[in-house]
C-alpha positions as a Python dict, from the first residue, in 0.01 Angstrom:
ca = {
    (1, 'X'): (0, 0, 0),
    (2, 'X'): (154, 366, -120),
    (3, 'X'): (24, 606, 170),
    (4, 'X'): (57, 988, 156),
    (5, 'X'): (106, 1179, 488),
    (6, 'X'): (46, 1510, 564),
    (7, 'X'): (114, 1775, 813),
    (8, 'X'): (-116, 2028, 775),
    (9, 'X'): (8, 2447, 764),
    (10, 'X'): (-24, 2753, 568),
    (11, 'X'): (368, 2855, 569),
    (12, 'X'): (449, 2480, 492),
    (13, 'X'): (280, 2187, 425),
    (14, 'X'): (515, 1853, 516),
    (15, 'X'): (446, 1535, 294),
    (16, 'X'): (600, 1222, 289),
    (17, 'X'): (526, 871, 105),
    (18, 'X'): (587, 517, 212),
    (19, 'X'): (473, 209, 96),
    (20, 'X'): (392, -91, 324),
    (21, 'X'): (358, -400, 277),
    (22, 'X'): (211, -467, 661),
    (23, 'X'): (532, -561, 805),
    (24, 'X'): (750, -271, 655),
    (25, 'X'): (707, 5, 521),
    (26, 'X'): (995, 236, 341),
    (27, 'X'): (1021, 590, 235),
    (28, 'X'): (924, 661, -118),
    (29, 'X'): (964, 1072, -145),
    (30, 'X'): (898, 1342, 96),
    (31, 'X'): (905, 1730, 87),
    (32, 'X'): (760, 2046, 191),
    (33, 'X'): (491, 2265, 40),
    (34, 'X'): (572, 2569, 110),
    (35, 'X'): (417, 2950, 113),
    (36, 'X'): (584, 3258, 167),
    (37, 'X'): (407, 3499, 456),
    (38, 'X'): (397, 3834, 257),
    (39, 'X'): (199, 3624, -8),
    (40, 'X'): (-204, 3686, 37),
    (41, 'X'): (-419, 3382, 198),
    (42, 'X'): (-604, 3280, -131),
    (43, 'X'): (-288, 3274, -361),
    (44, 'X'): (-92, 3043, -69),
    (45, 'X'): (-401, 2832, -70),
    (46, 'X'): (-427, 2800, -404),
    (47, 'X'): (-5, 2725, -397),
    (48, 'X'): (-103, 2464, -141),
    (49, 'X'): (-408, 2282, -375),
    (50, 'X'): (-177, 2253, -629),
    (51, 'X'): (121, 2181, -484),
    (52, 'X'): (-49, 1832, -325),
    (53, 'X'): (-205, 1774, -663),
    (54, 'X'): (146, 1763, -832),
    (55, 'X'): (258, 1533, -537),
    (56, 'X'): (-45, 1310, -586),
    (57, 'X'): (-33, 1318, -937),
    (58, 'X'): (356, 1204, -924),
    (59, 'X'): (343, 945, -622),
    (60, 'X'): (-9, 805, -694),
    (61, 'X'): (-73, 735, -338),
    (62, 'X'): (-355, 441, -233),
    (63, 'X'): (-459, 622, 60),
    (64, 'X'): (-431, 976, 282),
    (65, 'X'): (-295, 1017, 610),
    (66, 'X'): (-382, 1352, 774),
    (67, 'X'): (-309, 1510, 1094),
    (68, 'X'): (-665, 1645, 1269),
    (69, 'X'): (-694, 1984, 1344),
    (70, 'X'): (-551, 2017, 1722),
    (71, 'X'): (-699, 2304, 1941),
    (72, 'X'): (-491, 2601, 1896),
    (73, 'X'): (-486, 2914, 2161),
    (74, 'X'): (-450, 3150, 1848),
    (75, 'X'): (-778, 3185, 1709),
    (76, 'X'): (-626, 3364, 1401),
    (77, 'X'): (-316, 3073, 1377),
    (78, 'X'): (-633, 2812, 1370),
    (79, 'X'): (-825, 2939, 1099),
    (80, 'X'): (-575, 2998, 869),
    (81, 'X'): (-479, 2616, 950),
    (82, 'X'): (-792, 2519, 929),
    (83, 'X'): (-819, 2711, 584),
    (84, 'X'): (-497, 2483, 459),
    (85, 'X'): (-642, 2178, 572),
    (86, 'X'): (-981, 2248, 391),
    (87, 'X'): (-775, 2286, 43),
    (88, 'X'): (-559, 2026, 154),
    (89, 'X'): (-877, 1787, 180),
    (90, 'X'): (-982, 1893, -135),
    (91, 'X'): (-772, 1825, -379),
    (92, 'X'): (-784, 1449, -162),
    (93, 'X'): (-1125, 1401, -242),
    (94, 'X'): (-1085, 1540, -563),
    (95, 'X'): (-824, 1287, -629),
    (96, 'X'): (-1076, 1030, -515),
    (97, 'X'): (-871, 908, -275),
    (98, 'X'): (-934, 763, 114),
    (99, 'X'): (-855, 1015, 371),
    (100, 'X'): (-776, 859, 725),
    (101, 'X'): (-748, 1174, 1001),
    (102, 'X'): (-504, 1125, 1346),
    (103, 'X'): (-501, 1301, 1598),
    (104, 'X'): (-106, 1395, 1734),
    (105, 'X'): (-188, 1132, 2016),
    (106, 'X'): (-286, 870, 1798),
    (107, 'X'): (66, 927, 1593),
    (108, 'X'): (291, 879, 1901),
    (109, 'X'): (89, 557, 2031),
    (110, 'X'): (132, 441, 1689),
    (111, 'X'): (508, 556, 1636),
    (112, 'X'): (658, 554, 1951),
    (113, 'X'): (476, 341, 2180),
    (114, 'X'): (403, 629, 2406),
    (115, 'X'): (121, 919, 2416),
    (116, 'X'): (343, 1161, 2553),
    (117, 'X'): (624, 1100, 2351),
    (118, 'X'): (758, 1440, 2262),
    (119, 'X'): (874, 1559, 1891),
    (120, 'X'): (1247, 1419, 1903),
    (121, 'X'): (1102, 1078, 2003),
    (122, 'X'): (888, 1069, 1759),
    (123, 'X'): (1151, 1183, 1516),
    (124, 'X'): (1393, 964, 1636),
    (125, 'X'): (1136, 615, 1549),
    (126, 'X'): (1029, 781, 1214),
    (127, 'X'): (1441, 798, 1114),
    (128, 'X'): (1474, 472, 1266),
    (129, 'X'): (1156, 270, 1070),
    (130, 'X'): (1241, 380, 759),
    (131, 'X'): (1613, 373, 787),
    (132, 'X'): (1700, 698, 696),
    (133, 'X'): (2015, 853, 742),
    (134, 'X'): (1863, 1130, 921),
    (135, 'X'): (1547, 1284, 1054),
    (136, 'X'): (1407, 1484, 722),
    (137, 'X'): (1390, 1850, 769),
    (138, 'X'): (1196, 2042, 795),
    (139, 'X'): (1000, 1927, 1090),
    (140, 'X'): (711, 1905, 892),
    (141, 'X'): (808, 1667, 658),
    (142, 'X'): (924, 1409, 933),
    (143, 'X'): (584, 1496, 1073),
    (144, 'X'): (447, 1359, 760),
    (145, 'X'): (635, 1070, 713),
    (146, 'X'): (516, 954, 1115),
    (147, 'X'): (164, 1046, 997),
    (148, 'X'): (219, 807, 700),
    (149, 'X'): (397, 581, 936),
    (150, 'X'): (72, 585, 1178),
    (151, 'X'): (-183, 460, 937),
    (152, 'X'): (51, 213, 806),
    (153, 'X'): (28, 60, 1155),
    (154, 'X'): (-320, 131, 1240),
    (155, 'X'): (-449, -24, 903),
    (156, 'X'): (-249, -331, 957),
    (157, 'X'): (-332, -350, 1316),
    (158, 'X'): (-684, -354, 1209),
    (159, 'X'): (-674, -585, 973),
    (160, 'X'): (-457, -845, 1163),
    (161, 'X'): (-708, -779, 1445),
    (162, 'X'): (-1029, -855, 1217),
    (163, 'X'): (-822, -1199, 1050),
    (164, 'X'): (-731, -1315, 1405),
    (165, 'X'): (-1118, -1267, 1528),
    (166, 'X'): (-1251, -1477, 1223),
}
């Protein structure tokens, strides 16, 4: 399975794509989308539409992983995420491909074992699982890859967990 991860933003977007096979998964591509701040909202969302479309359109991925919108104490920082993600889901659906939504939580359990695993540690596994040479940069982009990462595991967790109840 070829899964397509994404951190949600407005200055960048992080993406990354693995494929799986259920028992490993390896990094494909990943990259940053990304929007410079004197640029006005609609032509950075528009930037942002297309620049997922050209990574869909290149990677042909089977399935979306997104990170949920998390609670933010800037009102003004959340909408304009929440604008990003809205284009960002989109061009999914206009792709016509599955979208799967995790919360930051859900990515750590999945990653490192750990809820309250903090960025580094999180990382640190996503380096690790795919044997990379180092932990991609920006932060974004190893963001993605762990969101990726998450549904890899989830989905095969699932599915291992529906064979072994038959």
């Amino acid at each position: 399975m070829r899964i397509l991860g994404i951190d949600p933003g407005y200055a960048i977007v992080g993406w990354g794509v693995i494929d799986s096979d259920g028992n490993r998964s390896r990094a494909v591509a990943y990259g940053a989308i990304t929007t410079p701040a004197e640029q006005v909202m609609a032509s950075r969302l528009k930037d942002i539409y297309d620049g997922l479309i050209q990574v869909i359109n290149e990677y042909k991925p089977d399935v979306v992983s997104m990170e949920e919108l998390f609670f933010n104490s800037n009102a003004k920082t959340a909408i304009m995420v929440g604008q990003a993600r809205g284009v960002l889901i989109l061009a999914v659906e206009n792709s016509f491909l599955p979208l799967f939504e995790y919360t930051p939580l859900q990515v750590k359990q999945a990653i490192v074992g750990y809820g309250r695993a903090d960025k580094n540690q999180v990382q640190q596994m996503v380096k690790v699982l795919l044997n990379l040479t180092a932990v991609p940069k920006p932060d974004d982009t190893a963001d993605a890859l762990g969101m990726a990462l998450c549904h890899a595991h989830t989905y095969n967790f699932r599915v291992n967990q529906h064979i072994n109840n038959k």
